[in-house]
N, C-alpha and C positions, 0 to 999 in steps of 0.2 A: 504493500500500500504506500508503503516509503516513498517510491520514484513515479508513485503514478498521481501526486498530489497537485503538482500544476505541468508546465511543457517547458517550462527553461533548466537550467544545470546550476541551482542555488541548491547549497547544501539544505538538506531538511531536519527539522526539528521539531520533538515531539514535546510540548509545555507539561506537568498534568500538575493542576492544581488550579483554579480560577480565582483564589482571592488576587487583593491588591497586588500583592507583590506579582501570583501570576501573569495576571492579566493585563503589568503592566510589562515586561519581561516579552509575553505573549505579542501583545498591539507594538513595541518596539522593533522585535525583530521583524513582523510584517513588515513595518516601514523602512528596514534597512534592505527587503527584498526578500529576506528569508522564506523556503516551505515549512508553513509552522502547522502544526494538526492539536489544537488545545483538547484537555479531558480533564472531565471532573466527573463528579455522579450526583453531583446537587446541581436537578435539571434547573431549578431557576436562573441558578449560574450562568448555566448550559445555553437557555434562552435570551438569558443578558447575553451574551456575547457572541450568538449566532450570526447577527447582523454588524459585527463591528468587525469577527473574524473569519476568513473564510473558511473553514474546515473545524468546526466545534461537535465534540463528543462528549455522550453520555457514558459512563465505563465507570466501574468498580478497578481501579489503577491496582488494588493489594492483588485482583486474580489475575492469577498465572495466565487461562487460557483468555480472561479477555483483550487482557495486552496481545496475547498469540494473533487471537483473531485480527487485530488492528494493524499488524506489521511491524512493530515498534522495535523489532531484532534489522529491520532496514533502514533505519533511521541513524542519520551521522552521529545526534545528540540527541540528549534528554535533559530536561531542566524538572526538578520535583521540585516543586514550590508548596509544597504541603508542610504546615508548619507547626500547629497545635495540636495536631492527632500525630504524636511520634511515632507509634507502633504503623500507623497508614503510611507516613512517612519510610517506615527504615523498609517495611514488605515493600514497597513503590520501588526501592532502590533495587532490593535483594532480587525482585521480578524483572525489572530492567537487564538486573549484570545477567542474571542466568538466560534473557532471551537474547547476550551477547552484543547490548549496544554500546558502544566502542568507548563516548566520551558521558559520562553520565555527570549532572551539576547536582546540584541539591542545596535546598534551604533547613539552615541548623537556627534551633531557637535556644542552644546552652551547647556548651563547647564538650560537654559528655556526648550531649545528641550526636556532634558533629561529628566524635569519634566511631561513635555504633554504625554512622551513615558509613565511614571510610571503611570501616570492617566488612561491610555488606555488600560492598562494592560501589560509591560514589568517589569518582576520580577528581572532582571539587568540591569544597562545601563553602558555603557562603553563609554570614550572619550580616543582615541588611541591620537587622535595630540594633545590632553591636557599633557596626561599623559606619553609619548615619548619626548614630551618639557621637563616638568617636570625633566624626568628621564635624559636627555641628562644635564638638567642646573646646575643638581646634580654632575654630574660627573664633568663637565666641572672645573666649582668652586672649586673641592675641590680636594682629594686623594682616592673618589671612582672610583670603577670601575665598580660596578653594583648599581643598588638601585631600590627597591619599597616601595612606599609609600599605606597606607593601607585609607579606611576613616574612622577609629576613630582613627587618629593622633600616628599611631602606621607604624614602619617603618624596612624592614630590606636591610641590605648593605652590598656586600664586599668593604672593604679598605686592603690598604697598613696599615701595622702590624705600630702603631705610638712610636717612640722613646723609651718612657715611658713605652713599656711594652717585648722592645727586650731583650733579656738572663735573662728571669726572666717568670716562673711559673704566671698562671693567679691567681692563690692565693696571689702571690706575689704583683703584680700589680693590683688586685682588680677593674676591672671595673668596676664592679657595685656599689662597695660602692662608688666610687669616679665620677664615669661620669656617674651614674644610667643606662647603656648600659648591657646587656651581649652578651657576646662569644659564638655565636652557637657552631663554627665549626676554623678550621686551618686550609688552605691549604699551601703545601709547593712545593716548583717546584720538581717535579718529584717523591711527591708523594703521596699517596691517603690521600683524604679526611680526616682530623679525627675528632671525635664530641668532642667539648671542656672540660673540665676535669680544676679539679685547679692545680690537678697536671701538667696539660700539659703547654712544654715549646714552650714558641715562640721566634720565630728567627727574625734577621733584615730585610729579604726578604720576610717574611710571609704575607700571604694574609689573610685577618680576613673575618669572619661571622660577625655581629653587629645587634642584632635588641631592641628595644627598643622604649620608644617615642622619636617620629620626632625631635625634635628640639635637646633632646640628640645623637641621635643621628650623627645628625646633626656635632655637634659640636666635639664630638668624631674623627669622618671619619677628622676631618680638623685640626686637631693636629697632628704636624710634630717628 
């Protein structure tokens, strides 16, 4: 059912879960082009989003033959977005690996979860309200305005352009020898992006690229 879901060569992807977090997961990857086939087995869900996505399923995701039936062992990825029912969750995964799909994602709501998901065979796991706090306390605290944090302690950020390196060449101000951080990129208001350079100058309104380790990072983004 995999490869017979639209007519062009976009990998396919199987969603199951319709809440929030699915269904936005879901309508994202549509828009990026993806074959995506959502399932849940809470038909209102199911109804809710018949008309937003093309390919929505009713399915019990914990049985084995109804995945069988569905194709979901020809599917590139799977994303389980299923998150307050752990035990629907980890059988969602355990039913996935066993019908052989290659790259499976999954949403963990406690870092035990996360681990029973990786046992059962989920090749990713993600924690969205860990890692939305995370990124929200980031901000809050400090002079960013974006940030991801990586797991081997590697992070990157935009901030506000810090005192220390306004009308002065990043040669000049040397972040890296000095805050072990580098300068992806520079944005400036109104106008494009540019990738960082030693030669390139930064202004006082300048918005920084920043990535480096975490806690450089860190410190960096919070210098005035």
């Amino acid at each position: 059912m995999a490869r017979k879901l639209g007519n062009n060569d976009s990998e396919t992807v199987v969603v199951i879960g319709l809440g929030r977090f699915g269904a936005a997961v879901a309508e994202s990857l549509v828009g990026l082009g993806q074959e995506v086939l959502a399932v849940d087995e809470d038909h209102v869900l199911v109804d809710r989003w018949a008309d937003e996505l093309t390919h929505v399923v009713q399915a019990d995701s914990t049985d084995d033959e109804a995945l069988r039936q569905l194709g979901v062992g020809g599917f590139d990825r799977a994303v389980v977005a299923i998150g307050a029912d752990i035990e629907a969750s980890v059988l969602t995964v355990l039913a996935l690996a066993e019908a052989g799909v290659p790259d499976i994602w999954a949403k963990a709501i406690t870092r035990k979860h996360g681990q029973i998901l990786e046992r059962v065979g989920a090749h990713h796991v993600v924690y969205p309200e860990f890692s939305m706090g995370q990124r929200v306390a980031h901000i809050l605290t400090g002079s960013m305005i974006d940030y991801i944090e990586f797991d081997d302690d590697f992070s990157i950020a935009r901030t506000r352009a810090p005192r220390l390196t306004w009308d002065k060449t990043l040669a000049d101000s040397s972040p890296r020898t000095h805050h072990g951080v580098t300068i992806v990129g520079v944005k400036r208001a109104g106008e494009d992006f540019t990738y960082a350079r030693p030669e390139t100058m930064v202004q006082r309104h300048d918005h920084l690229i920043v990535s480096g380790p975490t806690r450089n990072v860190e410190k960096f983004c919070s210098l005035r």
